[in-house]
C-alpha positions in Angstrom: 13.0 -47.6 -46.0 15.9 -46.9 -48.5 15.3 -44.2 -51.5 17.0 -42.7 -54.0 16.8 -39.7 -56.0 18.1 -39.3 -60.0 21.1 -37.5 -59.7 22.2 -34.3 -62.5 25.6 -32.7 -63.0 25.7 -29.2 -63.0 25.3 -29.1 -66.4 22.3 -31.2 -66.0 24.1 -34.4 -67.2 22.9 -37.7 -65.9 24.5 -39.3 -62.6 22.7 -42.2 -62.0 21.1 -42.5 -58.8 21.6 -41.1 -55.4 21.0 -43.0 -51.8 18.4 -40.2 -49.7 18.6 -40.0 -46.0 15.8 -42.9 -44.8 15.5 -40.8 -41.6 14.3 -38.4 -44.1 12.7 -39.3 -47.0 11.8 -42.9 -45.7 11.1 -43.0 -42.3 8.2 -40.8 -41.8 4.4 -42.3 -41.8 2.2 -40.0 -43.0 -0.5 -38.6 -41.1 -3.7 -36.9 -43.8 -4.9 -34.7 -40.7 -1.2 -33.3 -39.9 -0.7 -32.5 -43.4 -3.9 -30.6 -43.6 -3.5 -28.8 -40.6 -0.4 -27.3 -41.3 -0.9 -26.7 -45.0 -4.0 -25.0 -43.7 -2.1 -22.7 -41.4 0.6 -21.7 -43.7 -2.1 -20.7 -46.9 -3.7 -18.6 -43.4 -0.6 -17.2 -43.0 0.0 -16.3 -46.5 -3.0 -14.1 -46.2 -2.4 -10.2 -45.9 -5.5 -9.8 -44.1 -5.8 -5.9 -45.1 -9.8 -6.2 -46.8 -11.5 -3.5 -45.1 -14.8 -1.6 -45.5 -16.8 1.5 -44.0 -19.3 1.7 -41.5 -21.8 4.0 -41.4 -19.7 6.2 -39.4 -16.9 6.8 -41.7 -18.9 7.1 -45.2 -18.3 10.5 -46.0 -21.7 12.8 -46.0 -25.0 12.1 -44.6 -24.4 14.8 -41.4 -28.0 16.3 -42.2 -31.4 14.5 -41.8 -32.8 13.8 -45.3 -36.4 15.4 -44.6 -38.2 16.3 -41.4 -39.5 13.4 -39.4 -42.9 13.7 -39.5 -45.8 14.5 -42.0 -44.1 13.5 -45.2 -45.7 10.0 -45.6 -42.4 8.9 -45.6 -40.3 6.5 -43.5 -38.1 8.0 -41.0 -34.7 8.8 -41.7 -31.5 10.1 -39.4 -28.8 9.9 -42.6 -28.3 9.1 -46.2 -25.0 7.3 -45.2 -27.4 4.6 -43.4 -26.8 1.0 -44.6 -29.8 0.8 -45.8 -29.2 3.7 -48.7 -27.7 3.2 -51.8 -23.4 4.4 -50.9 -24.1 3.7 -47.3 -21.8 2.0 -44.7 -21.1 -1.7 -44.8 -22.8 -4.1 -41.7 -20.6 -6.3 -40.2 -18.4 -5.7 -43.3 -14.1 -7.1 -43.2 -11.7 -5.0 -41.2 -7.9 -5.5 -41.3 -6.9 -8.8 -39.2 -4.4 -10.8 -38.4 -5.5 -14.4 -39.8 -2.2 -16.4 -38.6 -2.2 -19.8 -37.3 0.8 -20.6 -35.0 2.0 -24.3 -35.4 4.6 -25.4 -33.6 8.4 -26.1 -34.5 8.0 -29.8 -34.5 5.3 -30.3 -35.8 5.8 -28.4 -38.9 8.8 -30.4 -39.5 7.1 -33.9 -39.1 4.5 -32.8 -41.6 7.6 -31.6 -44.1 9.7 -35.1 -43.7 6.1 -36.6 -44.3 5.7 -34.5 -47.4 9.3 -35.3 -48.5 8.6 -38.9 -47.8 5.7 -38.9 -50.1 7.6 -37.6 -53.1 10.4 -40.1 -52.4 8.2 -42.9 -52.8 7.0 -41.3 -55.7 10.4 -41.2 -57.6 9.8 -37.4 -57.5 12.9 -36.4 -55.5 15.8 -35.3 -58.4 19.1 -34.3 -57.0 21.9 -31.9 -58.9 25.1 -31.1 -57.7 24.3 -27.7 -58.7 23.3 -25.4 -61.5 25.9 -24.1 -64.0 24.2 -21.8 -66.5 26.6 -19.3 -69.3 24.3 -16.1 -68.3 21.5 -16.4 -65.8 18.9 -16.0 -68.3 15.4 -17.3 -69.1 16.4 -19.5 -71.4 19.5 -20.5 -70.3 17.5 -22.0 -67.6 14.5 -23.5 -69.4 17.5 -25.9 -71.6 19.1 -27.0 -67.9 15.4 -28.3 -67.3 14.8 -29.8 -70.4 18.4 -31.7 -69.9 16.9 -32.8 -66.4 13.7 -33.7 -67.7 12.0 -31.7 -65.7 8.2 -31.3 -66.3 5.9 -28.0 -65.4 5.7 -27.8 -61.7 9.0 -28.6 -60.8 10.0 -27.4 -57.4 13.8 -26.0 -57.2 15.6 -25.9 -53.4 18.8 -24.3 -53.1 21.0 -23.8 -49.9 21.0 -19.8 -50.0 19.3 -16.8 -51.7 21.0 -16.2 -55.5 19.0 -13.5 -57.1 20.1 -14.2 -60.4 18.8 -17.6 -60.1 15.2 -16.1 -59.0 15.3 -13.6 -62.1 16.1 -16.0 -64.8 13.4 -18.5 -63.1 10.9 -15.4 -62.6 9.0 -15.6 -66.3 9.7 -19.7 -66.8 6.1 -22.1 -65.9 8.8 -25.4 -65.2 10.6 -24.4 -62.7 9.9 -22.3 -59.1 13.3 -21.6 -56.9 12.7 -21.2 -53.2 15.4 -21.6 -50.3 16.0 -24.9 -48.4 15.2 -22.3 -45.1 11.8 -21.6 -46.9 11.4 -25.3 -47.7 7.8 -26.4 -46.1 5.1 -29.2 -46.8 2.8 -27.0 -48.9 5.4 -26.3 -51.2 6.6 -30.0 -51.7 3.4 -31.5 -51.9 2.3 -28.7 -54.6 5.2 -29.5 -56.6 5.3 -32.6 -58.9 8.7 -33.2 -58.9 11.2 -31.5 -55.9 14.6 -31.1 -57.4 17.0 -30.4 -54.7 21.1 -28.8 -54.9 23.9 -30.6 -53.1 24.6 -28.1 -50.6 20.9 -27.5 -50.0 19.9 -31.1 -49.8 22.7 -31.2 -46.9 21.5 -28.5 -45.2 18.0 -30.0 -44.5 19.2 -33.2 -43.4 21.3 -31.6 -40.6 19.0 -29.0 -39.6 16.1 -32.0 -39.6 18.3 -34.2 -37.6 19.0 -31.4 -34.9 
């Protein structure tokens, strides 16, 4: 199915509209349970997995018995670093793991041109042949999105890394710049409107297509 996208000069002046790749943004039919699983796997892999806690043998203290085992009316005791006593180990408590999912190649990239094709039919695809700003700076930015209309939640893809374009984005709610390499179906499907460059748009139809 045919889409198109708005399309912005670099200045953020308006185009018209732009054709998008059908084999793209058009072609795909969505499946909920592919969708989930790999936006499931990818917040898994997100995770640091470093939460970690201290058993009983690696509280510090607690190599003495507490009193003498018998004749004290007391229960019996071997340490005060048991996890029964107040700064005692942790049972069963988190240690450092791995919590990564591995999904494969393809399958991640049918679940990204379903994504994609979601937000096409939605209108929420917005093409720019680039972005020409005086300074990167904040605010230099935030007027290029109002020119684009683009609301809070706005998802920028550009074709390779520019760390002046990630500073002057860093502190502005709109708009969140992120690779066309790093592009994946969490990150459209978060996004309420996916705004890609020229160049970048290009590069994800011919690595797709391969």
């Amino acid at each position: 199915m045919e889409r198109s996208a708005t399309w912005y000069s670099q200045e953020g002046d308006p185009q018209g509209q732009m054709s998008l790749p059908p084999q793209i943004f058009g072609g795909a039919r969505v499946s909920v349970p592919l969708l989930h699983e790999v936006t499931t796997a990818y917040l898994a892999n997100r995770r640091a997995g470093t939460a970690s806690t201290k058993t009983r043998s690696e509280v510090s203290g607690g190599g003495h018995k507490p009193w003498r085992q018998k004749g004290t009316g007391r229960a019996r005791q071997g340490s005060i670093r048991s996890p029964l006593w107040r700064k005692g180990g942790i049972i069963f408590g988190p240690k450092p793991r791995s919590f990564a999912i591995p999904v494969p190649e393809r399958k991640r990239h049918t679940a990204l041109q379903q994504a994609l094709s979601v937000r096409a039919a939605e209108g929420a695809i917005v093409v720019v042949d680039g972005v020409l700003l005086p300074e990167p700076k904040t605010r230099h930015l935030a007027q290029w999105c109002a020119r684009c209309h683009l609301s809070a939640g706005s998802l920028l893809v550009i074709d390779r890394s520019s760390e002046e374009l990630k500073r002057a984005s860093r502190n502005l709610a709109t708009l969140e710049v992120t690779e066309v390499a790093s592009l994946n179906a969490y990150s459209v499907l978060r996004a309420k409107r996916v705004v890609f460059t020229r160049p970048a748009l290009e590069h994800l139809v011919k690595h797709l297509n391969n």
